[in-house]
Every structure is written in C-alpha cells, then in structure tokens.
KOLMAR-472653 format. One record per atom (N, C-alpha, C, O): x negated, y, z. Coordinates in pm, whole numbers, plus 50000, padded with zeros to 5 digits. Layout:
XYZ/...
//
This chain:
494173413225640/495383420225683/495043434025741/495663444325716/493913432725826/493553447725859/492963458325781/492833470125812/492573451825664/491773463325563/493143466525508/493303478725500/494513457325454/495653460025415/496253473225487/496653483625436/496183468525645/497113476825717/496553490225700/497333498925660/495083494225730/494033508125695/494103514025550/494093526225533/494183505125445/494463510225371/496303518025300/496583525625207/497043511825395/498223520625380/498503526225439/499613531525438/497373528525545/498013541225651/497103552325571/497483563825552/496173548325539/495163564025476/496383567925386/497153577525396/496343559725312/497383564625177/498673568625223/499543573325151/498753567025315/500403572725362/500153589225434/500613599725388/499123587625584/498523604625529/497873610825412/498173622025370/497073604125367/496963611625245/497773621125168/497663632625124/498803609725172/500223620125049/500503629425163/500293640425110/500833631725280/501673636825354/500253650325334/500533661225283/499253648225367/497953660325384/498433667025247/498853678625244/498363661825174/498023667325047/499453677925009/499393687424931/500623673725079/501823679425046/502193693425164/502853703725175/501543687325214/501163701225354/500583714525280/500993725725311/499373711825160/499153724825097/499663723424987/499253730224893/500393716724976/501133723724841/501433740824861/501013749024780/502123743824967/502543759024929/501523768125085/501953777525153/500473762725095/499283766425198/499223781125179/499933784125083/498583792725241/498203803725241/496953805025271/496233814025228/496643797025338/494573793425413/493823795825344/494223792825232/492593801125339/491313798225292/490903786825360/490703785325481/490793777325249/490003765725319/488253767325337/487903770125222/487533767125386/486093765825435/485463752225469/485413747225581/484943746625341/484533727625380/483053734425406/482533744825367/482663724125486/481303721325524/480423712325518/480293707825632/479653706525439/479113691225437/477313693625415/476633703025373/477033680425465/475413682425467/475293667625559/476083661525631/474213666025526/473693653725627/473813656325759/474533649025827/473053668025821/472923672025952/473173685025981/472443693125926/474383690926085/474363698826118/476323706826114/476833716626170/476853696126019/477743706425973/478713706626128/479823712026127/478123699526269/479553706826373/479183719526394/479943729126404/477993719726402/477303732726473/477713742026339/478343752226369/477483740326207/477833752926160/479853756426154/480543766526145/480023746926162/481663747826192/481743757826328/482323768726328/481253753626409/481533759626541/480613776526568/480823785126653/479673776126467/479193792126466/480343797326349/480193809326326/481083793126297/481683803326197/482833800926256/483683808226205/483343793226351/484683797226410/484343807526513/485053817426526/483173805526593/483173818726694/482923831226631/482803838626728/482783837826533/482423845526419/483743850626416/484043862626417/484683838926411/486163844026287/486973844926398/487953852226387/486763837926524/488423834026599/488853848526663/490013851326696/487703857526677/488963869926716/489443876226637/490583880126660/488733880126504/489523886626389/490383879426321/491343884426262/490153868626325/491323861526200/491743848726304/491053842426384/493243847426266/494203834226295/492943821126216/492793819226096/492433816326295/491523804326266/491683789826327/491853786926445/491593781126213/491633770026244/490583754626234/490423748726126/490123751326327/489083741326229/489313730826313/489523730126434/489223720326201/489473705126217/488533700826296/487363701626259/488863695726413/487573690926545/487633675326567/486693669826622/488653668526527/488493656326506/488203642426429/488623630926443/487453647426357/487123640626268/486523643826131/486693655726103/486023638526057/485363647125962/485063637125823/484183638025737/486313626325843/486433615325711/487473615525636/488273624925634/487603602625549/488913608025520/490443602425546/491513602725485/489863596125694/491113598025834/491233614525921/492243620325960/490433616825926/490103630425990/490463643425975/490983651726050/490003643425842/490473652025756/491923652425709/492413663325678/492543642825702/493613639725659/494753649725764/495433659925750/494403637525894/495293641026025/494753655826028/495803662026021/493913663626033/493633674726095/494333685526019/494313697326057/494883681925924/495593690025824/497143691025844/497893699825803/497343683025896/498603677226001/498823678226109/499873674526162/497623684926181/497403691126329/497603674726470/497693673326592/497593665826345/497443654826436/496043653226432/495113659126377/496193640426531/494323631026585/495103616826673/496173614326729/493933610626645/494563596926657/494213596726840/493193602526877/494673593126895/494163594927058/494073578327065/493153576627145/494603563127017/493533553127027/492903548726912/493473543226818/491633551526921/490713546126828/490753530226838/491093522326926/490043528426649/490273513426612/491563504126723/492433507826802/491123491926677/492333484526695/491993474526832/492623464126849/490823479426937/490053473327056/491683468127144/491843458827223/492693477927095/494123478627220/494963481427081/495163491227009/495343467927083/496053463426965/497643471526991/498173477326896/498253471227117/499833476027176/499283493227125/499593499427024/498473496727228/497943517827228/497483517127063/497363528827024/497213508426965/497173513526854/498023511826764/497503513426653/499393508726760/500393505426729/501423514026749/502363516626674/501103519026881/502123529226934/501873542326875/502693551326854/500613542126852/500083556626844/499853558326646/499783568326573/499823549426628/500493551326500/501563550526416/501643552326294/502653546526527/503963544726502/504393563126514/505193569226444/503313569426654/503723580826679/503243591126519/504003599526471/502323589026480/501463598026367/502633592726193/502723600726100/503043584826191/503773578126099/505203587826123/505793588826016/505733593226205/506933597626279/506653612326230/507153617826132/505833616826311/505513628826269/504683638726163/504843650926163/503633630726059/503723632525979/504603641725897/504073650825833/505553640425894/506643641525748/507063657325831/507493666425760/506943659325963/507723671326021/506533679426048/506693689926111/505243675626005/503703685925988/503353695625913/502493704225932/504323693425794/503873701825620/503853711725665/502943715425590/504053721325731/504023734525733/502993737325896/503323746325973/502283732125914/501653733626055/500463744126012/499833749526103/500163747025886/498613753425873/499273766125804/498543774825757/500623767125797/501073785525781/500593795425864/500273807125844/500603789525945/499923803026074/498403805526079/497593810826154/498433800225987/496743799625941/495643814125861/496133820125765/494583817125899/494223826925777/492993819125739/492573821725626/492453812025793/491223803325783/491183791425839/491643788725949/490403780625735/491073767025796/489493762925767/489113764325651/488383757025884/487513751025867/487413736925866/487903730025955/486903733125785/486743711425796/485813710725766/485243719425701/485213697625809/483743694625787/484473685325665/485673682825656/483303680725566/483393669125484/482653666425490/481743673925454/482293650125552/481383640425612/481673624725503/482623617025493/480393625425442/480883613825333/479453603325379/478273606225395/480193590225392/479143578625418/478463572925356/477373568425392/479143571725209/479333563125084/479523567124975/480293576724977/479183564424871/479483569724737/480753560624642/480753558624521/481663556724732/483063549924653/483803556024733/483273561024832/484993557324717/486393557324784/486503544824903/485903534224887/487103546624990/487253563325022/486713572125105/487373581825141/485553570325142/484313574525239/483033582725114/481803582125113/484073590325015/483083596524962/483693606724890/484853604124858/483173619724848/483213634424822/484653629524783/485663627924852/484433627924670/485903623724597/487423624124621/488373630424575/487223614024721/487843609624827/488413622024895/489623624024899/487663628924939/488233641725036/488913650424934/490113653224929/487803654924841/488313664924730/489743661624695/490483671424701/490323650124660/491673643924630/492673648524725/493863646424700/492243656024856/492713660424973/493163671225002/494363673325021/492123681025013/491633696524992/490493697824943/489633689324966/490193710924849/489393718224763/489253730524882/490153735824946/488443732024884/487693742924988/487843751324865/487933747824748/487853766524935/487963776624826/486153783024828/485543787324730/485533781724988/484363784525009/483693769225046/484293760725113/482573767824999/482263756725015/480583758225062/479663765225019/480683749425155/478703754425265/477923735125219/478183723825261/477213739025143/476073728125169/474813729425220/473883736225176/474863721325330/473823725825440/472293719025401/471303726325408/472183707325366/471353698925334/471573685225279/472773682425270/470813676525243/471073667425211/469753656825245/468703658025181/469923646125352/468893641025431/468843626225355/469363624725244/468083613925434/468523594925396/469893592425517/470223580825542/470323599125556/471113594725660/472633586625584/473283593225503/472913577725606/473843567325523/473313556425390/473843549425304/471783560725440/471003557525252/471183546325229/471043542425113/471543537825329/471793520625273/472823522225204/472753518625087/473983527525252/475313524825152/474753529324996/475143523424895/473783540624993/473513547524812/472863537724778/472963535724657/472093528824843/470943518424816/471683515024671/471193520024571/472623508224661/473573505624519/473903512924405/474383507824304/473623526724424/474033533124314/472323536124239/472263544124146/471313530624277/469963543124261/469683530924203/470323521124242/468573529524089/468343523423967/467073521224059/466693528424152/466483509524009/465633500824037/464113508124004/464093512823890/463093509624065/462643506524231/463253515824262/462953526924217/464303514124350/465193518624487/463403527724560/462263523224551/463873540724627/462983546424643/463783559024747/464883564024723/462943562124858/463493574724942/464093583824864/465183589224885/463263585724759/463283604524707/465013599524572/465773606824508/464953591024580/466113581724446/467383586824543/468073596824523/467473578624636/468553577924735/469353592424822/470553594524839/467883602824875/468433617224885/468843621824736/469723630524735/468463618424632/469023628724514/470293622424499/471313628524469/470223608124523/471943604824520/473343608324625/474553608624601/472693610124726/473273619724857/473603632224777/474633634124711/472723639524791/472943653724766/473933658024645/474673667824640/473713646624537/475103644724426/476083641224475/477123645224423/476133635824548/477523635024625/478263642524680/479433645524655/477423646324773/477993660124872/477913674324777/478723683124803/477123676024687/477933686824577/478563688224522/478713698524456/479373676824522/480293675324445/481543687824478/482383693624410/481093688024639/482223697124714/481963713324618/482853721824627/480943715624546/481183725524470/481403723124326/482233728724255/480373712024284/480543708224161/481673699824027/481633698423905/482413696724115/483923690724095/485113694124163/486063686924194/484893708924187/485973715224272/486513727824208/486143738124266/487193729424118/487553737124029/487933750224134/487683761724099/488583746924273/488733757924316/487783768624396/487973780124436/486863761424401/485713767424478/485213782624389/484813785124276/485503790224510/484823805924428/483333813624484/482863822824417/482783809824588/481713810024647/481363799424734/481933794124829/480103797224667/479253784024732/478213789424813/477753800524785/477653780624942/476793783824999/475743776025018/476313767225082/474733772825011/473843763224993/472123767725076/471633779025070/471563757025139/470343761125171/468653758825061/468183750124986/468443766425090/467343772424946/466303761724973/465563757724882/466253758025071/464883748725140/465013734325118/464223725025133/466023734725084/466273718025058/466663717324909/467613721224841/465533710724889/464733711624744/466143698724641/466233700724520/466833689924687/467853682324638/468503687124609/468803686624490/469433697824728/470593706924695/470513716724594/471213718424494/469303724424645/468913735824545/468793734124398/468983743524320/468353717924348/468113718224221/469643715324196/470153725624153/470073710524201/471913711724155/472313723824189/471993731024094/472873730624280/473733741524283/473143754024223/474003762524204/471803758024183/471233767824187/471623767224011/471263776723942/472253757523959/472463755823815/473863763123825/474243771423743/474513759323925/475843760423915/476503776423896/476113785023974/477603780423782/478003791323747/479063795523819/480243793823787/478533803023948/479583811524029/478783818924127/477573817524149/479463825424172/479153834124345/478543826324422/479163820724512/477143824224404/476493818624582/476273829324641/476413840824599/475933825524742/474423828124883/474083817624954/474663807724999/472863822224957/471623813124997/471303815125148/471633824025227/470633805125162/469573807625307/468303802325297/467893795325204/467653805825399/466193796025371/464943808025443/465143817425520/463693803225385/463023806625487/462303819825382/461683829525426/462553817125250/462223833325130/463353843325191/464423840825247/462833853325164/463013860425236/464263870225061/464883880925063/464113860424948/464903865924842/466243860424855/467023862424762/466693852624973/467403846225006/468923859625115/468783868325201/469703855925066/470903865525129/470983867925270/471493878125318/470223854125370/469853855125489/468713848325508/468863836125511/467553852525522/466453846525554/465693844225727/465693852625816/465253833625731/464383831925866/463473846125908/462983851625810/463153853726062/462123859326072/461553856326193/460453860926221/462183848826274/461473842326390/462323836626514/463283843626544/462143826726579/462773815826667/461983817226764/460783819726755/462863815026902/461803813827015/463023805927144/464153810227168/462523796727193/463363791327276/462973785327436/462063777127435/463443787927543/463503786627645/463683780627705/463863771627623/463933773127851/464773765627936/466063775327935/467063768127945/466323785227928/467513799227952/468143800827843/469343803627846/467253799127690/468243809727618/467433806327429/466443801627373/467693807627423/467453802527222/467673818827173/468623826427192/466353820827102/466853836827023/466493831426838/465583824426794/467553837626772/467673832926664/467203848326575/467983857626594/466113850626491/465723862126454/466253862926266/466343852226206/466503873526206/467213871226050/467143882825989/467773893026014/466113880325884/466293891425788/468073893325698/468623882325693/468613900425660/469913903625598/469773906025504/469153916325530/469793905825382/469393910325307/470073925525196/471113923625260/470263932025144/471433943925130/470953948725012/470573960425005/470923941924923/469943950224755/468703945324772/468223934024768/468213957824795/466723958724792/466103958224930/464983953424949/467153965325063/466293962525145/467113951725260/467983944425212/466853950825400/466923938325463/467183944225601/466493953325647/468293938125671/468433944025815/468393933225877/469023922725864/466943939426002/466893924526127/467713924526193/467843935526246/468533916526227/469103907426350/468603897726443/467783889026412/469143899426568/468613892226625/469753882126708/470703887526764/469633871026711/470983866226785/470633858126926/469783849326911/470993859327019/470643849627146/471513845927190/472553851927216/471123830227215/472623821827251/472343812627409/471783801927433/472933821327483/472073815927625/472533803627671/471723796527731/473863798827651/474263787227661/473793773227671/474203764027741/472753773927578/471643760827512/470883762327465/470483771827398/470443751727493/468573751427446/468703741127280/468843729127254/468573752327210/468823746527053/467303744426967/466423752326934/467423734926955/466153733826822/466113747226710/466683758126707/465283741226636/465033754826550/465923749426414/466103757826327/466333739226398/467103734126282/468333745326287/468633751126183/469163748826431/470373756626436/469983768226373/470933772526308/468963775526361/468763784826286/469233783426118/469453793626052/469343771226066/469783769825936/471313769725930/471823774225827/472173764926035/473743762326084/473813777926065/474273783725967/473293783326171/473843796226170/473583803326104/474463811926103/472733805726032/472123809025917/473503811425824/474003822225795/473963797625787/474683797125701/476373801425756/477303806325693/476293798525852/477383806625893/477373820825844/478183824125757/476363830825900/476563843625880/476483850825718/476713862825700/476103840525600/476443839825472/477843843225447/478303853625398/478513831825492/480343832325524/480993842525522/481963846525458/480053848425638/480653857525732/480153870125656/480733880425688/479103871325554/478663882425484/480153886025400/480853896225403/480303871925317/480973866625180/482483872925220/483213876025126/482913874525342/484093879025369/484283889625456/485113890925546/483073899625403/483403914325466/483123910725641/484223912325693/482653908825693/482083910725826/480583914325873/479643906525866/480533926225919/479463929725931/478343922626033/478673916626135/477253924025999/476563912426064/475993916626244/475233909126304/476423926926294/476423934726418/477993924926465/478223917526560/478563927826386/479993919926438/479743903526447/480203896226535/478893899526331/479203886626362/478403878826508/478703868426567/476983891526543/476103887526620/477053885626788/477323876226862/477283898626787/478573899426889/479523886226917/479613882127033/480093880826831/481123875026844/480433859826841/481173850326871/478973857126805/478413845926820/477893846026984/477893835927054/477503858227026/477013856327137/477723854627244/477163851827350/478833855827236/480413861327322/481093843227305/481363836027400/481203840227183/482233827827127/481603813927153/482173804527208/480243814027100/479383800627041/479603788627166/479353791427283/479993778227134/479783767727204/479973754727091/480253754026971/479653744527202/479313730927123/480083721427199/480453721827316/480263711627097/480893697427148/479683692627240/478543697027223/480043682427348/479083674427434/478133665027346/478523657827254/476803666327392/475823655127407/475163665027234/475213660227121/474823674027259/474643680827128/473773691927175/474343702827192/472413691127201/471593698327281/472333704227431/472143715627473/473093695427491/473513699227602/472163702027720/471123695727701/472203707527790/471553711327929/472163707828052/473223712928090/471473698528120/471823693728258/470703688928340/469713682028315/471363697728499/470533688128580/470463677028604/471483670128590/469113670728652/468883654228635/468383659928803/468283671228851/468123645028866/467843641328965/466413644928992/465693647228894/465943645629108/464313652529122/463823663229040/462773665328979/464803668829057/464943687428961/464343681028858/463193685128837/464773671328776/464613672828650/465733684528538/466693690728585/465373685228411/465963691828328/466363680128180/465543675628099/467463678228184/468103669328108/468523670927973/469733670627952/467493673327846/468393673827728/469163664427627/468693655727555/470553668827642/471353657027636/471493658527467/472143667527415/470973651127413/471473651027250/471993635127175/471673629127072/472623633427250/472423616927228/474223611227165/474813600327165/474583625727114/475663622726999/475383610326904/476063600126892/473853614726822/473603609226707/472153613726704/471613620726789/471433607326563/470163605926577/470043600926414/470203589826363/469663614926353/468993613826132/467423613826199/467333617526316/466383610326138/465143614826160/465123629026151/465033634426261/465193635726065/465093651526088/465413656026184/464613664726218/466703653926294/467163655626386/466283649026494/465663656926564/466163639226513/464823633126589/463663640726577/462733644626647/463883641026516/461863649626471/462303666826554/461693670726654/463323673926495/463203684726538/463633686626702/463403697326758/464333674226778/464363677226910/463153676426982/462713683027076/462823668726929/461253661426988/460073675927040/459613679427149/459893683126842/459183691226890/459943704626968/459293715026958/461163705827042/461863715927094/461283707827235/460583713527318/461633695627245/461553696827396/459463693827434/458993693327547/458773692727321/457013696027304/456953709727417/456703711627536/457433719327272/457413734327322/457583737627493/456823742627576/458993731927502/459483735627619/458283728827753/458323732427871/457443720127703/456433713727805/455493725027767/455463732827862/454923728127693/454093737627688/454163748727746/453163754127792/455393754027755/455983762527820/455803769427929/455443781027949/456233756228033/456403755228132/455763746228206/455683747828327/455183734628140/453983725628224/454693718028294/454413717428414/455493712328258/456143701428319/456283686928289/457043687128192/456003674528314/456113667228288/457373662528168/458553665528185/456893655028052/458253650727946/458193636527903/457263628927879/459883634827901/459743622527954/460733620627806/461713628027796/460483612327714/461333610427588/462133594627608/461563584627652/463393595227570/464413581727583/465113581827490/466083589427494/464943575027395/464583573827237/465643562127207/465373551027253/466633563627146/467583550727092/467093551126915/466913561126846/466993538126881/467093534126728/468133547926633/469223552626664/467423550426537/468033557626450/469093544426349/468723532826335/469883547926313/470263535326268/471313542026115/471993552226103/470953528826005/471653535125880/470873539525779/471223546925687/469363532825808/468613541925718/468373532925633/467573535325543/469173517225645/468483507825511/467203505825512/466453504825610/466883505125371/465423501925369/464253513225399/463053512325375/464773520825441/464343528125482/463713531925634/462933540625673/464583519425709/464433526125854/462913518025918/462423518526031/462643513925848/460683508525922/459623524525902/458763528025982/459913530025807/459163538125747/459573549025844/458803553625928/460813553025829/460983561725921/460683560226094/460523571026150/460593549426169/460433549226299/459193551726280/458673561826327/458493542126201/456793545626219/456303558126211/455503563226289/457023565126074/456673582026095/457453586926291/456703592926368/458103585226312/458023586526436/457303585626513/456693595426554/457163575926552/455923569826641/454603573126623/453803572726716/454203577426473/452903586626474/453073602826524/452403607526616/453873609026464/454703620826576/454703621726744/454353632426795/455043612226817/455623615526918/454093610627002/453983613727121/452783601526921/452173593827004/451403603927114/450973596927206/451133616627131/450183625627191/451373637127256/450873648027286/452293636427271/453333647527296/453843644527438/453663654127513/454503632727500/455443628827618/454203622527703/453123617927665/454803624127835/453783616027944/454563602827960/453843593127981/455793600527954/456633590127937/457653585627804/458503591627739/457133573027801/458193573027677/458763555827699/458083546527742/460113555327656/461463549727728/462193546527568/462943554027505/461643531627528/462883531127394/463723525427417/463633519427525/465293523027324/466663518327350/466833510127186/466813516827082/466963498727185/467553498127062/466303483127013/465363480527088/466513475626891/465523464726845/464623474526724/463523470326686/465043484226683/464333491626602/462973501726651/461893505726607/463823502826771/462773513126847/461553505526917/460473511226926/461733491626969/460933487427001/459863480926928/458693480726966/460473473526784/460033470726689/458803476226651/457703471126631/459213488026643/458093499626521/457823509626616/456943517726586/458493511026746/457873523026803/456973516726932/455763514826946/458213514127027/456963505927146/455753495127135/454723494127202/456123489327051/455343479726937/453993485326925/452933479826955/454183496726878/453183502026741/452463511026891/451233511026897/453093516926984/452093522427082/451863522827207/451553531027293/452143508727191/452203497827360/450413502527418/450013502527535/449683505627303/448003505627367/447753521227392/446693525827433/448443525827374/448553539527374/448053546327560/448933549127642/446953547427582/446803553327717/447323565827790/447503568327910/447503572427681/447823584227718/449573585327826/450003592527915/450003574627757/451483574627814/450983571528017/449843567428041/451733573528106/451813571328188/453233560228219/453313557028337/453833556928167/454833544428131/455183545928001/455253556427937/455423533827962/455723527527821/456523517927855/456043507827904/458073519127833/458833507227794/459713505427723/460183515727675/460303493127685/461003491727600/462633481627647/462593470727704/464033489327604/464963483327677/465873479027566/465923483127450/466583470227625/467473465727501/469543473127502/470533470627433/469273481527609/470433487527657/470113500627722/469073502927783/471113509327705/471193521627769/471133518527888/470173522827951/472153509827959/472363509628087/470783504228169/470413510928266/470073494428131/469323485728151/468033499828125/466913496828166/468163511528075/467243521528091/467593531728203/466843537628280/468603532128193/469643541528290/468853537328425/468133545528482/468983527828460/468943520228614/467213519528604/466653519328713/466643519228524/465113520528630/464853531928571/463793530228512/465353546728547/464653560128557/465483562428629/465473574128667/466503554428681/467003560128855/466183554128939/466323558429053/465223544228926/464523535029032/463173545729053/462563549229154/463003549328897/461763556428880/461753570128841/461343572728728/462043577028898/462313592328857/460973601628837/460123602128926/460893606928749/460153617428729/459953629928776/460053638728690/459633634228918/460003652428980/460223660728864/459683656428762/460933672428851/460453683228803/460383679228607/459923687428528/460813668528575/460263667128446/461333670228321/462483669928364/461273672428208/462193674128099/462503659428051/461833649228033/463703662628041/463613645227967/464693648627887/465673655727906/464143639627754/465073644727621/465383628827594/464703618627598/466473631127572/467753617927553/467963619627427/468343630927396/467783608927310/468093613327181/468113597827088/467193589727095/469643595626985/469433583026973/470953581226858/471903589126858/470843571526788/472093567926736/473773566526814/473943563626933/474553568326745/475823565726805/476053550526828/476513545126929/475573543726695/475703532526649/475093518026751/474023512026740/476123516026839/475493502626974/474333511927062/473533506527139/474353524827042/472603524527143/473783539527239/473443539327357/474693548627221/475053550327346/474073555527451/474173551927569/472923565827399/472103567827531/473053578527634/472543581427742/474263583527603/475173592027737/475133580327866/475163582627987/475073567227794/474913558527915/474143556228021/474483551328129/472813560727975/471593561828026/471403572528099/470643572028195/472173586028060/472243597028109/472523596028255/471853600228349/473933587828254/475003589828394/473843587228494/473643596428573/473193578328501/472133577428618/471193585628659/470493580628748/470903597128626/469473600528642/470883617028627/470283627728634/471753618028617/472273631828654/472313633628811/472563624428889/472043645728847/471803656028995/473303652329023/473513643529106/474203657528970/475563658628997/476273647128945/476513650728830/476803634328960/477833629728890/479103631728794/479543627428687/479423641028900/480853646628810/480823651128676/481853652028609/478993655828603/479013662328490/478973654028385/478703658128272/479343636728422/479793627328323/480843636928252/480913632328138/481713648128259/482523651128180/481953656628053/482563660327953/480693656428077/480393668827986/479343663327836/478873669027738/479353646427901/478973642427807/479603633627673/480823635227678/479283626027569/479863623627499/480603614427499/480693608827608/481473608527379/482043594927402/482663587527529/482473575727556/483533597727610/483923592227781/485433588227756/486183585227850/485803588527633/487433582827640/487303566527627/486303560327591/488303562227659/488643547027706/487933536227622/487293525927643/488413544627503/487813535027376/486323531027377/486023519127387/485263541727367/484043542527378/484213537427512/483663526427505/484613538727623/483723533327736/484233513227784/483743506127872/484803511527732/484803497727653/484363491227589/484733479527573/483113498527510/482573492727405/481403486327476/480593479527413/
//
C-alpha cells in the first residue's frame, strides 16, 4: 500500500512539474556527478544571484525533489515516521500544486541538481529527464557511489571499472538523451565521463588539470583561515590567472573541480571571470556538515563533513585535514563512519582506506560494522595510533571524546548519511552548544531516527 501511495504521489507531481514548463522562460542548469554537485550548485548561484533573477532547487535532488522544487514546494515531514504530519503535509502539496504552474516566471536561471541512485525509474537519469531537460548541462564526475544498485545492469564478472562506466552512462544521459541541451560541461579528468561526452556533437567546455582545457588547475593552498583556489582561463591561445579565496571554509582540493566548473558556466554565459571571482568571494556559502569549521572543546578545531561519505570524498578530506597537521603541528584526531552503498565493492574500498589513513592521525575513532570490520580490524596493531577504537554509534563515540578530549587537536568528522549520523558525535565535543544549528540533519525527522 505504501509503494502504491509513493507511487501516485510522484506521478501526480510529476504531471503538475512538467506542466509548470510548459510555457517556462528559464534557462534550466542540471548538475549531476557522483560527488560534488551541492557545492557546484552553490558556486554558480553565488556567481549569478546578483546579476540575474536566480533560482536553484535546495531541497532535494531526486525525482521527489526535483519535482516539488519546480513547484517552489518541499516536503517539511519526511517519510511516513508521523503518519498524521505526513498526511497533512501532503494533503497541503496535493492543494497547492495545481496553483504553482507559473512560480518559475520570475525566473532567468533555474539551477537543479540531478542525483540518480539507480539505473530504472524512477531514481534514474530518465526519470528526471521526463521532468526537465536542462538547456546547460554540468557533469562533474562519475564515482562507485550507488554501485550496488548498477551491480544488475553490468555483465558478468561484475567488476569496479564495469559498474563506474555504467554510472557515468547514466548520468550522461543528462546530455546524451537530452535533445535540448546546447552546451555541455564535463570534467576532462574523469576518464568515464570524458570517453562519452568528448564524442558528443555540440558546444562543450571542459575542466581538468591540462591546461588545453577552458579552465584549468594552477595551484591550491589551504589553511585553518581560508582555501585559495588558483586557474588558468583559457582565451584562444593564451590563458588568464585567477585566483579565488574563499575564507569561509576550509575546503579540500576536490572544490577546486565544483568551482572549476562553475566558472565554465559562467564563461558560457558572458561573465567575465574578474566578475565571477568577486561575486564568489562576496556570495559562496554551503549547506551544514559540508567542510564546516567549528570550535570543539579544549581549543580543538572541528571539521564537520559528516553530510555523507563516497571514498573519493573520504580520501580527499583525510588528506586536507593531513596537510592542515602539517601545517600547524597539531594533534589529528580522525572519526570515521562506514561509507555505505558500495556493494561489492565496499571491503575493497575500506581497506584502501585503512592503508591510507594508517601513518597520518594520532587518533583514530570508527562508527559503523564496516569501519570496524576492515578498518579498526585491519589496524588494531598499529602503534603509531595513540588510541584506537571502535564504536557501534555516533552517540556511544560522542560521549568518550567528551570523556577524552584531545587539547588543541583537529578532528575531522567524516562518514555516511546512511544509520552512522556522525553530526551526532559532533554535539559533544562542540566549545559552544548552541552551534548544533549549524550542523546537519537537526529537523524532527532525522533527530528521531
């Protein structure tokens, strides 16, 4: 009855999204990739929001999400935990619907992520495309993150490198089965994407770390203070440096590819790249628990990333918050939740972890049956650590790095959404309490779970 009831509410926004652009004026701007696409959503809205009437979909990024965001609705109770608040609140979205069609006229730019899990309906390219057709379309990368669900489509021996090429067909689709798409954007470095789109007959730009690329890498450097993002431009024949600094947060070096591809966009539609630096440095911010910065207790320094957790993303916080010990010589303290979703995949991947991280942290703190499995497991003999443990709950980690605090130390929080919840772990070991606001997942729903 409940897959019944979900499936006629999609299909009931659905039609209503889809009739909203019938007579649209927007440039739509989709965004999809394994990792990364809030952050590049949120560098190309601070880019656009003072020159142009801009809009981008912040709640969601499926094809519930997408749907409502086109409708300028969002569901305020998630799933069906409060059977009465989810009844009501879709009695309210069912109501209003039909009086939405025209909510994205005031529009000159409309950003959405397209976030696909699966390769069927309706959690896949398809699925959205049936929705909106982006007129510009950004593929950021294509990682194993969802690879169990492709596990089914990839021909026998099932294999890592099988499963990203079946991802990355998916998520191109956002150019490759999108008749309306007139410039694509794609990253040059990710060898999946690149071999599909680089076939494809239209207007790209690229990014990546060649420098034949429309925006290329020229150097990263990051702080406890401030992240500087360095970029060749490219202009014919020759190339203008930029430099961008975003003092706000302490960003890995992956954001260099987000923004990267942002300022492609922002090439592709006449904005000069002095303007776009400006308006990134002035605009840029992020959703919570997404390289956030906070004080922790015993002047620690708290990096809060504990939205979510692909290995690539694991891997690249890891060596950001390395650096930042090198830095500065401070004790680092890593609190590590299970990556989760990787199928048959996910032994291989923790272990590449755990050979990574074994010589880097003075403390290391896992969350999750995966993490302990293959990570605490695998470097319980490990001397170098000055504690080694392993917890089966955020909270149950939370409460002894409040028993046991680290002076002065970095501690990087980083972990799946999926049951592991390390914002939970956070609340204890913050200087200030009150900056529970600032972390993720604090509405009713999630804090029930």
């Amino acid at each position: 009855m409940k897959k019944l009831i979900t499936t006629l509410l999609l299909l009931y926004i659905h039609i209503f999204a889809k009739l909203a652009l019938v007579n649209n004026r927007a440039t739509f701007i989709g965004i999809t990739g394994s990792a990364g696409k809030t952050s590049a959503r949120d560098m190309l809205f601070a880019i656009l929001k003072d020159k142009y009437h801009t809009y981008a979909i912040t709640k969601g990024n499926s094809e519930t999400g997408v749907a409502l965001g086109i409708l300028g609705l969002k569901v305020e109770s998630i799933g069906f935990s409060s059977l009465h608040k989810s009844i009501k609140d879709w009695l309210r979205i069912l109501i209003l619907a039909p009086t939405r069609l025209r909510y994205l006229q005031q529009y000159d730019y409309v950003l959405v992520e397209m976030g696909i899990d699966d390769p069927f309906l309706p959690k896949n390219m398809s699925y959205l495309l049936d929705i909106v057709k982006p007129d510009i379309a950004v593929v950021l990368n294509a990682y194993g993150v969802h690879g169990e669900n492709f596990e089914k489509v990839v021909s026998p021996p099932v294999t890592a490198e099988k499963i990203v090429t079946a991802i990355a067909q998916e998520k191109c689709k956002i150019v490759t089965e999108n008749p309306r798409c007139r410039f694509a954007v794609f990253n040059s470095d990710n060898k999946p994407v690149r071999n599909i789109l680089e076939k494809v007959a239209m207007e790209k730009g690229t990014f990546g770390k060649d420098s034949i690329n429309k925006v290329s890498y020229a150097s990263y450097n990051v702080s406890t203070h401030a992240t500087h993002f360095s970029y060749l431009v490219r202009d014919g024949e020759t190339h203008q440096k930029l430099v961008i600094s975003i003092k706000q947060y302490v960003l890995p070096e992956v954001y260099q590819e987000t923004c990267a591809a942002a300022l492609v966009v922002a090439l592709y539609l006449g904005i000069k790249p002095a303007d776009s630096k400006a308006a990134l440095e002035k605009n840029f911010s992020m959703e919570p628990s997404r390289s956030s910065v906070l004080k922790g207790i015993e002047d620690s320094l708290i990096i809060d990333s504990s939205y979510n957790a692909s290995p690539e993303a694991m891997h690249t916080l890891i060596r950001l918050a390395f650096e930042l010990k090198k830095q500065t010589h401070r004790p680092l303290v890593f609190v590590l939740g299970d990556m989760r979703e990787l199928g048959t995949a996910a032994k291989q991947r923790h272990e590449e972890l755990a050979d990574t991280i074994a010589d880097m942290a003075d403390y290391l703190y896992t969350v999750g049956p995966l993490m302990e499995k293959h990570i605490y497991q695998r470097l319980i003999g490990n001397k170098k650590y000055k504690d080694l443990k392993a917890f089966s709950s955020p909270h149950d980690a939370g409460k002894y790095l409040k028993k046991h605090p680290v002076k002065n130390a970095i501690m990087l929080f980083k972990g799946s959404q999926n049951t592991i919840f390390l914002e939970e772990a956070i609340k204890y070991v913050l200087a200030d309490p009150h900056d529970t606001t600032y972390l993720t997942r604090q509405e009713d729903y999630w804090l029930r779970r």
